[in-house]
Backbone as a printed PyTorch tensor [residue, N CA C, xyz], in Angstrom:
tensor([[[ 91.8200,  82.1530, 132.4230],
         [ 92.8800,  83.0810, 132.0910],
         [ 92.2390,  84.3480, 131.5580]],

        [[ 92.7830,  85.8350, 131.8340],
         [ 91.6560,  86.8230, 131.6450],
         [ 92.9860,  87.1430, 130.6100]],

        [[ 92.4960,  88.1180, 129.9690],
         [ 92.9710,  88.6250, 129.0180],
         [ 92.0580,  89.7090, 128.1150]],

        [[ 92.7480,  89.9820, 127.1290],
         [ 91.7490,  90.9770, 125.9330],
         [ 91.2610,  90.3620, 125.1170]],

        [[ 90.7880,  89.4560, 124.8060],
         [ 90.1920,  88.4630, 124.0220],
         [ 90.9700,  88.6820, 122.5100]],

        [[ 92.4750,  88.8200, 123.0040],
         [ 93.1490,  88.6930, 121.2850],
         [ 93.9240,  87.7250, 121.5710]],

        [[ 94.3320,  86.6890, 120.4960],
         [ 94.9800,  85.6040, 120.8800],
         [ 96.6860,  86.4250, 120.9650]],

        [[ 97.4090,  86.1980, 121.9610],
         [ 98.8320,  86.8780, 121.2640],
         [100.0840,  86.1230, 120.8560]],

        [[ 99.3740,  84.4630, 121.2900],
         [101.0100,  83.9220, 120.6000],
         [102.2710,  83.9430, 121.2230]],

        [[102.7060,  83.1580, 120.4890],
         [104.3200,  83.6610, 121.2890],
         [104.9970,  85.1100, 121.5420]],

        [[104.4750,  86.1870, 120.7020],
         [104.8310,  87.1990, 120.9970],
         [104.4170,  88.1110, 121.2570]],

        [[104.8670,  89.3940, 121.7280],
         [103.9740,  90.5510, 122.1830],
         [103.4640,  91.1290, 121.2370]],

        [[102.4790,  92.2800, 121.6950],
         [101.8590,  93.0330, 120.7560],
         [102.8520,  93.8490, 119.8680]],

        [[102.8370,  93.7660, 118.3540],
         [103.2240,  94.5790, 118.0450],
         [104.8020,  93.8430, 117.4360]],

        [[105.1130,  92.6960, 117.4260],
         [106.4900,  92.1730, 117.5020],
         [106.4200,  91.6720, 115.8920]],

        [[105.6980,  91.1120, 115.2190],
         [105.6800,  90.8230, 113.9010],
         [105.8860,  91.6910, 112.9840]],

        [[104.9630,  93.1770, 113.4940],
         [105.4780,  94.4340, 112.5820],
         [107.0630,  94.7720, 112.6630]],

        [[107.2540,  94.8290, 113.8510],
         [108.3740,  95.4080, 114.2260],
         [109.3180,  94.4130, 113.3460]],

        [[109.0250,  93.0420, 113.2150],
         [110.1280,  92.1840, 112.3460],
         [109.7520,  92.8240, 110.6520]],

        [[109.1000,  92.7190, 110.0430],
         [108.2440,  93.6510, 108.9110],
         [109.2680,  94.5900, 108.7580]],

        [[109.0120,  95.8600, 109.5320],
         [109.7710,  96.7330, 109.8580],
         [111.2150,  96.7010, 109.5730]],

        [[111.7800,  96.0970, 110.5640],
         [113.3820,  95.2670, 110.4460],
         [113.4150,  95.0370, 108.8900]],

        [[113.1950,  93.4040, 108.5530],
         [113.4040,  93.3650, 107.2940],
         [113.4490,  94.4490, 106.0100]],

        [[112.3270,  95.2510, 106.5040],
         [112.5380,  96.5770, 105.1300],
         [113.5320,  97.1980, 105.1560]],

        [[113.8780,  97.5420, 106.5690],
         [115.6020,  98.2330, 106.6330],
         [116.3800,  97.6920, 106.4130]],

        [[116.6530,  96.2790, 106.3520],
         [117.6650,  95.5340, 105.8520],
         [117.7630,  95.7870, 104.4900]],

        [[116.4700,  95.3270, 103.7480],
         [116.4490,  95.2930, 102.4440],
         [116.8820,  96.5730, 101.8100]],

        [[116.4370,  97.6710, 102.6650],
         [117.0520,  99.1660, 102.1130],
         [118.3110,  99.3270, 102.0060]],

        [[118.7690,  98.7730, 103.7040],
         [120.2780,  98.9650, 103.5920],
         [121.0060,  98.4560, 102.5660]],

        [[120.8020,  96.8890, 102.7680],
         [121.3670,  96.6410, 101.4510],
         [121.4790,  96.7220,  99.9990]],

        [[120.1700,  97.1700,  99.5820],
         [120.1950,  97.8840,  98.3560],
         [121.1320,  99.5390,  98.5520]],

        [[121.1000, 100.2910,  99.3360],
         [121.8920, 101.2160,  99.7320],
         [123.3940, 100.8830,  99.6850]],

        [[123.4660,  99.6940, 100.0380],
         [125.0750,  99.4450, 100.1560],
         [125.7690,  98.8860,  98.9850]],

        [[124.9290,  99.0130,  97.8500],
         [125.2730,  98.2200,  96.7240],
         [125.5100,  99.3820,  95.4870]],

        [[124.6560, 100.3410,  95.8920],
         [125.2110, 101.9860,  95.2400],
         [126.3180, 102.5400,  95.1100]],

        [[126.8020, 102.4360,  93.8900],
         [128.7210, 103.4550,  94.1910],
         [128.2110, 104.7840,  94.3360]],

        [[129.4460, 105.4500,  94.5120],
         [128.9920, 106.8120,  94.5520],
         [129.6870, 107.2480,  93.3660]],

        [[129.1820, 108.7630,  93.6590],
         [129.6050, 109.3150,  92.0370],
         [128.8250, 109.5130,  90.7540]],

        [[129.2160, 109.7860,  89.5880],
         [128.3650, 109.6580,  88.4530],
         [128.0650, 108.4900,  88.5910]],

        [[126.2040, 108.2680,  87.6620],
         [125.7350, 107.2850,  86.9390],
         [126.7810, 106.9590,  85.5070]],

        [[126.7700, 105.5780,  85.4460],
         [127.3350, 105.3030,  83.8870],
         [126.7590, 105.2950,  82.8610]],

        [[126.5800, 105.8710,  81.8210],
         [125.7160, 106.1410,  80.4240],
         [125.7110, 104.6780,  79.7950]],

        [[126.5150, 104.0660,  80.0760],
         [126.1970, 102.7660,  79.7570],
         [127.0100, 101.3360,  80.6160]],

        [[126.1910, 100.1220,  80.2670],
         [126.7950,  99.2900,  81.3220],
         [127.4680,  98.8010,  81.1970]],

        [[128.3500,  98.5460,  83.0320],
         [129.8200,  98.2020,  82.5420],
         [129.7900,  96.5130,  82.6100]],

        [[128.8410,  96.4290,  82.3520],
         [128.4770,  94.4330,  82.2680],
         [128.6970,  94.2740,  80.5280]],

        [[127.2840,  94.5970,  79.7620],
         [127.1630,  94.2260,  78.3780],
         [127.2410,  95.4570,  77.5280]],

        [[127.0750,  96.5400,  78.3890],
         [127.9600,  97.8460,  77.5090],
         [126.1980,  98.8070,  76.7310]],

        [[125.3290,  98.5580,  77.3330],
         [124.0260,  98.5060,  76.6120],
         [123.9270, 100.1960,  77.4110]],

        [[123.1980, 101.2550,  76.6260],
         [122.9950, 102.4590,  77.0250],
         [121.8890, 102.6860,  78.0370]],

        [[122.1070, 103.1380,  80.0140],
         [121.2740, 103.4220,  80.8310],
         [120.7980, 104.2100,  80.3770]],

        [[119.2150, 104.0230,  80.4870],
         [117.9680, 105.0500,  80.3380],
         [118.2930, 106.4780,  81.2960]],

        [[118.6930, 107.3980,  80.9510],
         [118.5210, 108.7660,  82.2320],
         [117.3420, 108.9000,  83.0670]],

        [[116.1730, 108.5330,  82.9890],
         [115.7350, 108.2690,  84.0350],
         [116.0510, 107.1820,  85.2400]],

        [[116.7470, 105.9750,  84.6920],
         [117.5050, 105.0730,  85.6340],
         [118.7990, 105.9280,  86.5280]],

        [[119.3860, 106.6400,  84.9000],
         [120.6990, 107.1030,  86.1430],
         [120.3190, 108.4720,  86.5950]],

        [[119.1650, 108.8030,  86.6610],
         [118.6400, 109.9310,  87.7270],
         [118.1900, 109.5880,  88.9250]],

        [[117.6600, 108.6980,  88.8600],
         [116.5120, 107.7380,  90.0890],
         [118.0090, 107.1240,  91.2080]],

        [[119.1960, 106.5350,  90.2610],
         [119.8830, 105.7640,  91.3710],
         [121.3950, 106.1340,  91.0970]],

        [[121.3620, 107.7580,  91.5000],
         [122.9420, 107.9050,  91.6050],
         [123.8250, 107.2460,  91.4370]],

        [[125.1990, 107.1240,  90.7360],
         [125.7820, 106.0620,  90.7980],
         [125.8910, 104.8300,  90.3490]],

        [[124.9040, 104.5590,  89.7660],
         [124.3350, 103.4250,  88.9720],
         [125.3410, 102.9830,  88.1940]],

        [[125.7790, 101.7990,  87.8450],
         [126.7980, 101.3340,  86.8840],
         [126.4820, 100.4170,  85.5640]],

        [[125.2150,  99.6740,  86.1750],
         [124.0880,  98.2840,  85.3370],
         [123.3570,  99.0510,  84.9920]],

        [[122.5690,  98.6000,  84.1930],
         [121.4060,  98.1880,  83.5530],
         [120.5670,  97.4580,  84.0120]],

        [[119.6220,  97.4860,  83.9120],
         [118.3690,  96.7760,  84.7810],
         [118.4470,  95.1920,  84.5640]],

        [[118.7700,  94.8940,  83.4470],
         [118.5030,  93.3840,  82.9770],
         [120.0290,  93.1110,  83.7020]],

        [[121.2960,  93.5050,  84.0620],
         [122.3300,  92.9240,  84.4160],
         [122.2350,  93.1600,  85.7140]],

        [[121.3040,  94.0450,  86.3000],
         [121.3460,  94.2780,  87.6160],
         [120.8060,  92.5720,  88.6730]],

        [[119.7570,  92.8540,  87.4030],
         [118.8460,  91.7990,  87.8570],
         [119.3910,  90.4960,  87.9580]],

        [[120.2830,  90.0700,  86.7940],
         [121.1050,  88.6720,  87.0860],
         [121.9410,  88.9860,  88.3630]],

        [[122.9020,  90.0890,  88.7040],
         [123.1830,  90.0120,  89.5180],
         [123.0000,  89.9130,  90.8410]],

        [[121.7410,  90.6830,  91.3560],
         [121.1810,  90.1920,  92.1020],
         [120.4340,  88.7030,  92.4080]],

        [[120.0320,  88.1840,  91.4510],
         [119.5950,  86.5880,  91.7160],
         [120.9110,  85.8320,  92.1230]],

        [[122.3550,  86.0760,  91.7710],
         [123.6580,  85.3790,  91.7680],
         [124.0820,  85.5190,  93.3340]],

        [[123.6710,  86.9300,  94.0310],
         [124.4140,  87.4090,  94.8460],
         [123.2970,  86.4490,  96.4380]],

        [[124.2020,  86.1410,  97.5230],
         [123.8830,  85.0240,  98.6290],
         [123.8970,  86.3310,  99.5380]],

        [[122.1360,  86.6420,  99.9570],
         [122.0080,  87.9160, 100.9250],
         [121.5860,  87.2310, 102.2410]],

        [[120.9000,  88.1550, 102.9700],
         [120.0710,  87.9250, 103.8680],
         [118.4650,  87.7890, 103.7920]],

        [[118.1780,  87.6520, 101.7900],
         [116.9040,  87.9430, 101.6320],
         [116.3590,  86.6990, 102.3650]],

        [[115.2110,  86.2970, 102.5960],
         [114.0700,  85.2030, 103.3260],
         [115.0420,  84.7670, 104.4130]],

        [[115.6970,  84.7710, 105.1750],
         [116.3810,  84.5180, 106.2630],
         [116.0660,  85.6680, 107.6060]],

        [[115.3800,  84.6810, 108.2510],
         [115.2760,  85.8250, 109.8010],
         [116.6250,  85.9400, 110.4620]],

        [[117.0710,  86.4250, 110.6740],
         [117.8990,  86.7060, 111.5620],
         [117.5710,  87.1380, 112.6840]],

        [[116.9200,  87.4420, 112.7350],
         [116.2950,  87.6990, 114.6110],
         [115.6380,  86.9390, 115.2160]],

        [[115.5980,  85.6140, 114.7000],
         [115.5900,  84.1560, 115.5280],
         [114.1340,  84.3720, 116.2470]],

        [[112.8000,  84.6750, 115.3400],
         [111.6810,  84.7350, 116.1400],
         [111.5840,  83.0770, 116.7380]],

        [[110.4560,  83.1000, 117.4480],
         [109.7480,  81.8180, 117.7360],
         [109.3990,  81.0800, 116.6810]],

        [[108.4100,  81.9610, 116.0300],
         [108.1000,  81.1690, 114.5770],
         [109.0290,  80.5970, 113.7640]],

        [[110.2320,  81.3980, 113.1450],
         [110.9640,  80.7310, 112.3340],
         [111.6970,  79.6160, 113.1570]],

        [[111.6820,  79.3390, 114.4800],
         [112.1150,  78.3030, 114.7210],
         [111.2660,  77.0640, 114.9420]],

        [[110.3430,  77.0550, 114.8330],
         [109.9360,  76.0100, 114.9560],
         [109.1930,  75.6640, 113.3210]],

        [[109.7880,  76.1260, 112.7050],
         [109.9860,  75.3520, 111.0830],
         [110.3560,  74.9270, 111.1410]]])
């Protein structure tokens, strides 16, 4: 069998980044989609604790606090570690 002496696997050149790739836009989007718009809140509307202005400069809109953000995100059922684009690899886990 001739080839370029790179092994390529089930997939083409270049197809793992491209999933890489994918996933970061997901992860963007969805951090994007979790942004209100509008003013940042001076303080949070979880435990009421005062946002740092560099937080509500950095993420427009902001409503949490970092420590309530953070529970919330561990609570919330995403698409994080889940392929959705059904490579080869993740299927044969």
């Amino acid at each position: 069998m001739a080839g370029n002496g790179m092994a390529g696997g089930w997939s083409r050149d270049g197809a793992v980044q491209d999933q890489i790739d994918a996933s970061v836009e997901d992860a963007v989007a969805l951090a994007r989609s979790h942004l209100s718009e509008g003013e940042s809140f001076t303080h949070c509307e979880e435990c009421g604790c005062a946002i740092p202005e560099k937080r509500r400069t950095a993420i427009p809109g902001i409503h949490l606090c970092i420590q309530c953000q953070a529970e919330s995100e561990k609570h919330k059922v995403g698409t994080s570690g889940i392929n959705r684009r059904g490579s080869k690899d993740s299927q044969l886990r």
